[in-house]
C-alpha positions as CSV (number, residue, x, y, z in Angstrom):
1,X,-24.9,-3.1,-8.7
2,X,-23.7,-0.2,-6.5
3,X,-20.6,0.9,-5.4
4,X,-20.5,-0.3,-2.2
5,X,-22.4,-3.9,-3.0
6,X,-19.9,-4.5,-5.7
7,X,-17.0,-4.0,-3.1
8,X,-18.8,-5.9,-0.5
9,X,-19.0,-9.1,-3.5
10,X,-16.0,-8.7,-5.1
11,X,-13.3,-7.6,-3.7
12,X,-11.4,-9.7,-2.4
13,X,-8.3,-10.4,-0.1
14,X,-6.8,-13.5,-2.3
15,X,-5.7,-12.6,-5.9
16,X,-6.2,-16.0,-6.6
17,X,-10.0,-15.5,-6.4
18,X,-10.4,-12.0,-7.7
19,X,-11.3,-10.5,-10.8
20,X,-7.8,-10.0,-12.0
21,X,-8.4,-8.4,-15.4
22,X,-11.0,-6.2,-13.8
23,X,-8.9,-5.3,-10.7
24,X,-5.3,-6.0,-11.3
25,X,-3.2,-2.7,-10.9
26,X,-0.1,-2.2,-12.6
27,X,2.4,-1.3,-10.3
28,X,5.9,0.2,-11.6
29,X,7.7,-2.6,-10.6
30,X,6.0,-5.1,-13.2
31,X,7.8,-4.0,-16.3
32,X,10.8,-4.8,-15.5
33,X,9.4,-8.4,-14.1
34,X,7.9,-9.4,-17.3
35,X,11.1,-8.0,-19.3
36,X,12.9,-10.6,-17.1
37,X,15.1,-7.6,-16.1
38,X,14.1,-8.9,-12.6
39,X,13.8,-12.7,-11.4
40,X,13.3,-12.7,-7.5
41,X,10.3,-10.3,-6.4
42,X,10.3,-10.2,-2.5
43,X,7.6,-8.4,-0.3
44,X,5.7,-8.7,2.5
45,X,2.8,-11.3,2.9
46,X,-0.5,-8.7,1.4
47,X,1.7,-6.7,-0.8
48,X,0.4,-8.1,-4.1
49,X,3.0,-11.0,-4.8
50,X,0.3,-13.5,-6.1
51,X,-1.6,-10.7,-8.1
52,X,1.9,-9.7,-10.1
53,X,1.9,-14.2,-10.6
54,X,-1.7,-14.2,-11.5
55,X,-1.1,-11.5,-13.8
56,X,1.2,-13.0,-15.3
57,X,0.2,-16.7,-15.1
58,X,-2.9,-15.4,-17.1
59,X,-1.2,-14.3,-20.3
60,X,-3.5,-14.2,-23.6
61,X,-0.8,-14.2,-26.2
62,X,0.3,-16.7,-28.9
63,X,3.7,-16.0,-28.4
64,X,3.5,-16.2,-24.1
65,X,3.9,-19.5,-22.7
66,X,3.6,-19.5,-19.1
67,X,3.4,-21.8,-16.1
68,X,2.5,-21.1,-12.3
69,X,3.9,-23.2,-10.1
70,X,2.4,-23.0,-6.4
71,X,4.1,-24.9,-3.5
72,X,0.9,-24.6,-1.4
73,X,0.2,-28.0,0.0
74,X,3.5,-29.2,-1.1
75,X,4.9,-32.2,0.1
76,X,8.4,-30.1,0.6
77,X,9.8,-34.2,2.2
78,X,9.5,-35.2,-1.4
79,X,11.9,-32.1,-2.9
80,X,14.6,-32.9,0.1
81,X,14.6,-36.7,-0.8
82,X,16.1,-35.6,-4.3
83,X,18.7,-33.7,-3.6
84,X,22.4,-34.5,-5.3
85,X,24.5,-36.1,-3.2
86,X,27.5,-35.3,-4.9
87,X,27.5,-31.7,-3.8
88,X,27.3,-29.9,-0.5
89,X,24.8,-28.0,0.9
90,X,23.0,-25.7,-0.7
91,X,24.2,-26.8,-4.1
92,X,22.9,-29.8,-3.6
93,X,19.4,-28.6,-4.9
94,X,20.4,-26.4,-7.9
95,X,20.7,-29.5,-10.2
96,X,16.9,-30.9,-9.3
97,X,15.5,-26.9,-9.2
98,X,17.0,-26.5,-12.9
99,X,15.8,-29.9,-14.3
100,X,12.4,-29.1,-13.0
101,X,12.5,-25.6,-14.6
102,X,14.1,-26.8,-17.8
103,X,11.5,-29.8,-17.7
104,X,8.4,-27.0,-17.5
105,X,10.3,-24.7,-20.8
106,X,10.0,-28.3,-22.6
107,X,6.6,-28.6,-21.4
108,X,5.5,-25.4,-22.8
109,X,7.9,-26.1,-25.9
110,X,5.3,-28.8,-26.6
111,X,2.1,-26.7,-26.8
112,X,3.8,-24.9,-29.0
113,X,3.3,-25.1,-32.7
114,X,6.3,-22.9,-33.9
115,X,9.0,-25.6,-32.4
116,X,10.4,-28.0,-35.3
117,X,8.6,-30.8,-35.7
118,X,11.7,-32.8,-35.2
119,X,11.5,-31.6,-31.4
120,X,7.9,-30.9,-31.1
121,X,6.5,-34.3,-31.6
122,X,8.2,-36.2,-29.3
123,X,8.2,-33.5,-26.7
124,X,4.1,-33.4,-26.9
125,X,4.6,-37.2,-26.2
126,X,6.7,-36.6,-23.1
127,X,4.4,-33.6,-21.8
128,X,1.0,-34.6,-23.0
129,X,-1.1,-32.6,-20.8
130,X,-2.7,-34.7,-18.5
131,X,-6.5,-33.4,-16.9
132,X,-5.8,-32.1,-13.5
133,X,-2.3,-33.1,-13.0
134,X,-0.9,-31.4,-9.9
135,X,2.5,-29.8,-9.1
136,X,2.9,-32.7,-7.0
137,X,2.3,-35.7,-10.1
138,X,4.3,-33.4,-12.6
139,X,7.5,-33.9,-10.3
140,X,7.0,-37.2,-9.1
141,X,7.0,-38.3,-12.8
142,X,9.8,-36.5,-13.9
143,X,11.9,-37.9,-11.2
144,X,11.2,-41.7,-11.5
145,X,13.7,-43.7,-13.0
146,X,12.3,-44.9,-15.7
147,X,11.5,-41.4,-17.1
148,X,13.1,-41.0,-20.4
149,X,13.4,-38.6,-23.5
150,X,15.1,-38.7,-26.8
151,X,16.1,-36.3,-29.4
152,X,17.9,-37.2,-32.5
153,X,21.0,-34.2,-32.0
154,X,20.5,-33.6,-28.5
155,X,23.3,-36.3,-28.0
156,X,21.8,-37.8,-25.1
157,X,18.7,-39.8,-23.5
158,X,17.5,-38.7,-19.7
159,X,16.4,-41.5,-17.7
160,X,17.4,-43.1,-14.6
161,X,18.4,-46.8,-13.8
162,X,18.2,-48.4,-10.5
163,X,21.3,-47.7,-8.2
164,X,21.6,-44.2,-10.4
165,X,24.9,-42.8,-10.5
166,X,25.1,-39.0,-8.7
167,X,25.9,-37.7,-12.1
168,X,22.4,-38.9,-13.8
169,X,20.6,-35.6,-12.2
170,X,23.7,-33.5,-14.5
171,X,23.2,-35.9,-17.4
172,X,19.1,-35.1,-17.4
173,X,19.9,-30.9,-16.7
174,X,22.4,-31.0,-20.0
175,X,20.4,-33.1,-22.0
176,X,17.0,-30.5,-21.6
177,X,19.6,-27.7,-21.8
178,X,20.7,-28.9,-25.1
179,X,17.1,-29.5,-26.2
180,X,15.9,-25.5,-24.9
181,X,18.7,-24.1,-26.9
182,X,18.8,-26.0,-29.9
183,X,15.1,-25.9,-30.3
184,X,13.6,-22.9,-28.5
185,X,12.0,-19.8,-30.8
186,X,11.6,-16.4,-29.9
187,X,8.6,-16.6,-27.8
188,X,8.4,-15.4,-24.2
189,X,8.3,-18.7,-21.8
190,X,7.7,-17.7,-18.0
191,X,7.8,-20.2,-15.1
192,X,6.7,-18.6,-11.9
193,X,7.0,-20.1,-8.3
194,X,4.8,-19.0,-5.6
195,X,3.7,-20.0,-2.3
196,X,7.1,-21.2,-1.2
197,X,6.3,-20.2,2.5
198,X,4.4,-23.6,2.9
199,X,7.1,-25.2,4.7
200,X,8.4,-22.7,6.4
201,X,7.5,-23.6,10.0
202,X,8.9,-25.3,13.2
203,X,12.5,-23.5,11.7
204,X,13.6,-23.7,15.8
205,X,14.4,-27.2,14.7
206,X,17.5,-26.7,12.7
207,X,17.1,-29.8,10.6
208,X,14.0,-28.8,9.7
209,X,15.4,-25.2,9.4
210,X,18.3,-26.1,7.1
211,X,16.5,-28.1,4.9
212,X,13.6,-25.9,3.8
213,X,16.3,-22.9,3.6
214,X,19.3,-25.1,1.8
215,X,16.8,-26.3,-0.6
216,X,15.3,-22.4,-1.3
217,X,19.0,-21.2,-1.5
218,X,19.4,-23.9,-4.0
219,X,16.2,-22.7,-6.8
220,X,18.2,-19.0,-6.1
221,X,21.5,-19.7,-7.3
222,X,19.5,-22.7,-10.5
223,X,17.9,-19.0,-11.8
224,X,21.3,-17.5,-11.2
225,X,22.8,-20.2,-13.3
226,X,19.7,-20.1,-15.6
227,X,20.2,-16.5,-16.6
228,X,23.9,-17.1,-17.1
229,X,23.6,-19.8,-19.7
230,X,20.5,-18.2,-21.6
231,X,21.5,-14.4,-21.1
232,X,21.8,-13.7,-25.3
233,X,18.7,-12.0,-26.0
234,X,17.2,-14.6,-28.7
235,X,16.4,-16.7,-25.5
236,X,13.4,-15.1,-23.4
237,X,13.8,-17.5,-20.7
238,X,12.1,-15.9,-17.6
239,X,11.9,-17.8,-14.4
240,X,10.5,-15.8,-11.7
241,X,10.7,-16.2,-8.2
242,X,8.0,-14.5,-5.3
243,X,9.1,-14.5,-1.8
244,X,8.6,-13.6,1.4
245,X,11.1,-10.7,2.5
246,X,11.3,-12.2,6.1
247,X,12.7,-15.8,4.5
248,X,14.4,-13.9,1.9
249,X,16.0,-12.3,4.6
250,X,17.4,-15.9,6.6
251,X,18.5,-17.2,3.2
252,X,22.3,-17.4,3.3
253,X,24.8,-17.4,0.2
254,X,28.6,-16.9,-0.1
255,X,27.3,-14.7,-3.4
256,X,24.0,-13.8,-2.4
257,X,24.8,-9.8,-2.8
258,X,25.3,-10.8,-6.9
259,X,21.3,-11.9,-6.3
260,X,20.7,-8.4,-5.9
261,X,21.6,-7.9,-9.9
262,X,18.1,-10.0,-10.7
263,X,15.8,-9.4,-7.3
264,X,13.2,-6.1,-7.0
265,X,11.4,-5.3,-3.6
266,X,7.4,-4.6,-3.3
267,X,7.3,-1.7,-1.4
268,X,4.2,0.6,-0.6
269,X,3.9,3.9,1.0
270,X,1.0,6.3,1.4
271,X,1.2,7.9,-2.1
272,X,1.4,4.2,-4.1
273,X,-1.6,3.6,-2.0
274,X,-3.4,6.5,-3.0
275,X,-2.9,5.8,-6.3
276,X,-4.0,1.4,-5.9
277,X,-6.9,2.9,-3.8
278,X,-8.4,5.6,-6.7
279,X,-7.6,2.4,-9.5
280,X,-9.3,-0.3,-7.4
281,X,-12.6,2.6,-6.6
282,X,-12.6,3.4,-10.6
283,X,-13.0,0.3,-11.6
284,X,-15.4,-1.2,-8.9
285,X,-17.8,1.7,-10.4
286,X,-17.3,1.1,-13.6
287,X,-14.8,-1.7,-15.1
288,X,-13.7,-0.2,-18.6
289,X,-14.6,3.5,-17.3
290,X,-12.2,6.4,-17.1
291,X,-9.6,6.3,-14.0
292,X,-10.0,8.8,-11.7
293,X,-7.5,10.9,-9.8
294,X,-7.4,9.9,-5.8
295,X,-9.1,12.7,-4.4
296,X,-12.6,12.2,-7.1
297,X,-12.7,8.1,-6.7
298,X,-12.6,9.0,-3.1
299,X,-15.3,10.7,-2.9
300,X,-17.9,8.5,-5.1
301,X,-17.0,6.1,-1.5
302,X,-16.4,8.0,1.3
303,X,-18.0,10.5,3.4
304,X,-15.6,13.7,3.3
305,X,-16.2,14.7,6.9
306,X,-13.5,14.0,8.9
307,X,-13.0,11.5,11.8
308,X,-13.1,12.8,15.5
309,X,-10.3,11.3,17.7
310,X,-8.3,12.1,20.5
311,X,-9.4,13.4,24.3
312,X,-13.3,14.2,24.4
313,X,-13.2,13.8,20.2
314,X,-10.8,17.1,19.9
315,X,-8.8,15.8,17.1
316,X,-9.8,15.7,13.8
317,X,-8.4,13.3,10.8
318,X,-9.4,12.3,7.2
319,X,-10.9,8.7,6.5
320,X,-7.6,7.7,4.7
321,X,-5.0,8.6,7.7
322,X,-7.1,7.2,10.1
323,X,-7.1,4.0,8.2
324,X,-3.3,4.2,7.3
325,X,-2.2,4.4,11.0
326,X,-4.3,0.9,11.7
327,X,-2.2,-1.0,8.9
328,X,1.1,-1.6,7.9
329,X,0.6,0.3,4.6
330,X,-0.2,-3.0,2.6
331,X,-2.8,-3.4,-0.1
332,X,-4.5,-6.3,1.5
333,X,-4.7,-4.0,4.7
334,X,-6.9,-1.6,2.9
335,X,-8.6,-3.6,0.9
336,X,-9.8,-5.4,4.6
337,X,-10.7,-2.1,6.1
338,X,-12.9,-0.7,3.2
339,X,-14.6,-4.6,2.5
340,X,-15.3,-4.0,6.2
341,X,-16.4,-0.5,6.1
342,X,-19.2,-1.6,3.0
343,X,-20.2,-4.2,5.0
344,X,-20.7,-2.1,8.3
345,X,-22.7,0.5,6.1
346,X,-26.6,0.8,5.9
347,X,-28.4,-0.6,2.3
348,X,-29.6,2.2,0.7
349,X,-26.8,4.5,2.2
350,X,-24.5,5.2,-0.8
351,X,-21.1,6.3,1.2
352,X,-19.0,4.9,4.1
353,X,-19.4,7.8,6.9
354,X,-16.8,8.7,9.1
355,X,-18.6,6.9,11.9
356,X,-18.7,3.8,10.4
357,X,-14.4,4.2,9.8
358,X,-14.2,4.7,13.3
359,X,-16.3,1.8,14.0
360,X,-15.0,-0.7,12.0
361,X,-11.3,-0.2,13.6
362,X,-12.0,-2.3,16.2
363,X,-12.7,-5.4,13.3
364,X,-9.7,-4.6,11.6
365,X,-7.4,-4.8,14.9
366,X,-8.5,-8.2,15.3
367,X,-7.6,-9.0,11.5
368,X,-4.2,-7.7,11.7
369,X,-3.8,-9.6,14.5
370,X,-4.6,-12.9,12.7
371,X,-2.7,-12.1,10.1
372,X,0.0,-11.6,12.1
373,X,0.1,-14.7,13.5
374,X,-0.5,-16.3,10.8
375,X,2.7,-14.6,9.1
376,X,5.0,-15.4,12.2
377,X,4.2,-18.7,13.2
378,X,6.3,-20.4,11.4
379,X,8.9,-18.8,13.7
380,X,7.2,-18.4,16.6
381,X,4.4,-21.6,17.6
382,X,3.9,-20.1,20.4
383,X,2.7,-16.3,19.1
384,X,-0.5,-16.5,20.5
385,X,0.9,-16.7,24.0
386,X,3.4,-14.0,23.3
387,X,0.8,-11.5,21.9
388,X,-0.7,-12.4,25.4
389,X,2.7,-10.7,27.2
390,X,2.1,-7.5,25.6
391,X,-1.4,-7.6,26.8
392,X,-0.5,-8.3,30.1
393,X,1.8,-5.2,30.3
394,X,-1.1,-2.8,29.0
395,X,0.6,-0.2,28.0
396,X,1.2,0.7,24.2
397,X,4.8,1.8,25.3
398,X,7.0,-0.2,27.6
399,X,10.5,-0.8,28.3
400,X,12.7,-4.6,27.4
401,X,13.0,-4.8,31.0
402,X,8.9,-4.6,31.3
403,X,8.5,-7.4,28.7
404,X,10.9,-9.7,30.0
405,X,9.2,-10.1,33.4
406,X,6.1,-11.2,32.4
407,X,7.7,-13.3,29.0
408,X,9.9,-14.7,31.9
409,X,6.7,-15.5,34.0
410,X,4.9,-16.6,31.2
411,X,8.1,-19.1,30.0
412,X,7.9,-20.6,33.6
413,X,4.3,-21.2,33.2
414,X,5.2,-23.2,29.9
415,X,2.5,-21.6,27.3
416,X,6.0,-20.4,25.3
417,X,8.7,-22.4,24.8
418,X,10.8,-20.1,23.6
419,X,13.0,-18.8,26.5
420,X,15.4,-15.9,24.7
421,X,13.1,-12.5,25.1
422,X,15.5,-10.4,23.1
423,X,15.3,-13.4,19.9
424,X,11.0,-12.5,20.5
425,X,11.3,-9.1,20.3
426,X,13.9,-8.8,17.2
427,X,10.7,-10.5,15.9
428,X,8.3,-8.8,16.7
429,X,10.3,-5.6,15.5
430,X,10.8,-7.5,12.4
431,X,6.9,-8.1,11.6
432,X,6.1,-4.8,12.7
433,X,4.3,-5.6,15.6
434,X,6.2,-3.2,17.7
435,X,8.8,-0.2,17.0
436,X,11.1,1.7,18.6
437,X,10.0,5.3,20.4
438,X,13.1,7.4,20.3
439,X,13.0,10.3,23.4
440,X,11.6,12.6,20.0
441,X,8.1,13.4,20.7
442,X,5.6,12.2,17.9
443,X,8.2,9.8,16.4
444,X,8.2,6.0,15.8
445,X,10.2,4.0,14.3
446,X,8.6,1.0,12.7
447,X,10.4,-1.5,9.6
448,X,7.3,-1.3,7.8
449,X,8.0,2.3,7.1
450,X,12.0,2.1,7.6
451,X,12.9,-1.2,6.1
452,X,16.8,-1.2,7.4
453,X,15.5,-0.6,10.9
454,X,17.2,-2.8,13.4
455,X,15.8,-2.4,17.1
456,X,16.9,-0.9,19.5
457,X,16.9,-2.2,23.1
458,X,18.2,0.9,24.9
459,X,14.8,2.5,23.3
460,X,11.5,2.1,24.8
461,X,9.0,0.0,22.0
462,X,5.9,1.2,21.1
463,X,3.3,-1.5,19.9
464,X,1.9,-0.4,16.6
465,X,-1.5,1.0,16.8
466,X,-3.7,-1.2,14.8
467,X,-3.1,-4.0,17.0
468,X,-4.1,-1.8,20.4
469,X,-7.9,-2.9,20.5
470,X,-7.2,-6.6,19.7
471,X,-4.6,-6.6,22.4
472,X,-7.0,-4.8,24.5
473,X,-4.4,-2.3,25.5
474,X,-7.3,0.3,24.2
């Protein structure tokens, strides 16, 4: 297979379905995840979350006991319906999100044949692994009444009778907690939770909103507690939460800077990209082969000529920054715009030419615009219709007042509910869509690249230039 076929067939833009031994790349961040140094890993949608849970959801170690737990298709109604009543919100969740972890350790406990006998045995009972049992099934049995477990030593027996007393939830939690540390060995257990974005949607509706967020607050401050109660070293007790910085961001805690002790940010810029770029090329030539340095991989792919922009094709620019000014510097971004480059390129051709990059922008404008909305819908329904406001001003710079008439028009017309234009634009600054563009010539100011950046109104925004062609403002 060449080059370009095997990146046309296998890359892909879900780690779930990629070749994760072949293609995973160790970024700097991961050591100190898997030491359980650091709990909460927040990032972007498309800046490698799921590959860093895939990683380590696919552990090959006797001594490794992991389990992945993904919230997609979640019925989140389910997780609300059990909070405790006896504590206010958020803390109402911390007691079910730390019986559920403790409930996976004790799980993996069971598969393991270096736990006692005395606590194995009936454990295996308990969590007999059951063919195909979803997230879903796991839960719902955990949490039925009549769900029950014994120890001789643990002093205690879990299980719920009708009309359950709000203590029964703290009876279960101490029980397994007892078991964990009575019984655990020194073996690394990891329980991961990913895809926790599923429910967040419609959040305009603030029961809606302060559920899903109370109840995410609420697995935060159970892995807070978690690392507190298991921090001696004997215990390698790692839960590990991936987020999205944006809900990350809306999460609200009286001791949520103390979070900042366990949680690590996935952040990319154009040199960490160079690097995931000349990994991913290496091994898509050859997948045990030597790794080659940025500027060599590059080559093996790409046509070195440069690409002609600019006024009557005056301006000249490599493959690479041509591409990194179309995308918010994300691995799924590139990994888009060079699956779509091998596509756009000839058989028997055996480099993407600087034709083709030009080409294929146009593609890729109309992917980050998807992604976009996929990515912001949950805060905005109505994104579609607000994307179509900045196509109506067509221009790539314009002023607040410019967007709020034609927001304002559009509101009136009813395709967007939404009626604040300052609450939409914060948004869109948020996402990236658009940035400021101080008086400075040549200067933007976009969060993807700044990640404190707050917008400015008194500035005029820019709209970031990948999305131009989609939003047929080019």
């Amino acid at each position: 297979m060449t080059l370009l076929e095997e990146i046309r067939e296998n890359w892909k833009l879900d780690a779930k379905t990629e070749d994760t031994e072949r293609y995973f790349f160790h970024v700097r961040e991961l050591e100190r995840i898997i030491a359980g140094k650091r709990s909460y890993v927040i990032g972007r949608k498309g800046t490698g979350k799921t590959a860093i849970s895939q990683f380590i959801g696919g552990f090959n170690d006797p001594n490794v006991f992991t389990e992945k737990l993904s919230f997609k298709n979640f019925p989140f109604n389910e997780l609300y319906s059990l909070k405790n009543a006896g504590y206010t919100a958020p803390n109402q969740y911390i007691t079910l999100w730390k019986y559920i972890i403790y409930s996976y350790i004790c799980k993996m406990m069971a598969r393991n044949e270096a736990i006692s006998n005395e606590a194995q045995i009936p454990l295996k009972a308990l969590y007999a692994p059951e063919p195909v049992e979803s997230l879903q099934r796991w839960i719902k049995k955990w949490t039925a009444n009549d769900f029950s477990l014994h120890i001789l030593g643990t002093g205690g027996k879990i299980g719920f009778k009708e009309n359950a007393v709000a203590d029964s939830w703290v009876n279960r939690v101490d029980t397994l907690e007892n078991i964990i540390a009575k019984y655990i060995d020194d073996s690394a257990y990891y329980v991961v939770f990913d895809e926790l974005d599923e429910d967040y949607k419609n959040i305009i509706d603030k029961s809606q909103y302060e559920n899903y967020t109370h109840l995410l607050t609420g697995l935060f401050k159970a892995v807070q507690d978690i690392k507190s109660t298991f921090k001696d070293k004997r215990y390698r007790i790692f839960p590990i939460i991936f987020l999205r910085d944006d809900i990350y961001s809306v999460l609200t805690d009286a001791d949520k800077t103390k979070w900042d002790d366990f949680k690590i940010d996935l952040e990319w810029d154009k040199n960490k990209i160079r690097d995931l770029l000349a990994f991913r090329i290496s091994r898509a030539m050859n997948a045990s082969g030597a790794l080659l340095p940025f500027d060599s991989a590059w080559k093996h792919l790409f046509d070195l000529r440069p690409v002609e922009t600019g006024h009557r094709q005056s301006s000249r620019m490599s493959a690479f920054d041509f591409m990194a000014r179309s995308t918010h510097l994300r691995p799924r971004d590139f990994t888009k715009y060079i699956q779509a480059c091998a596509e756009a390129t000839e058989n028997g051709t055996d480099r993407i030419a600087a034709d083709t990059v030009k080409k294929v922008d146009k593609a890729f404008s109309s992917y980050l615009k998807r992604e976009l909305i996929d990515e912001i819908h949950g805060v905005i329904p109505d994104i579609s219709s607000v994307f179509d406001v900045i196509s109506q001003i067509r221009k790539q710079t314009f002023s607040e007042r410019e967007f709020r008439e034609v927001f304002e028009r559009k509101n009136k017309e009813g395709s967007i509910r939404e009626t604040d234009a300052a609450f939409i634009l914060r948004i869109l600054f948020i996402f990236s869509v658009i940035g400021n563009q101080p008086r400075q010539v040549n200067q933007t100011v976009f969060r993807y690249i700044i990640r404190d950046a707050e917008p400015n109104f008194k500035e005029n925004f820019v709209v970031h230039r990948g999305l131009l062609k989609a939003l047929q403002i080019l």
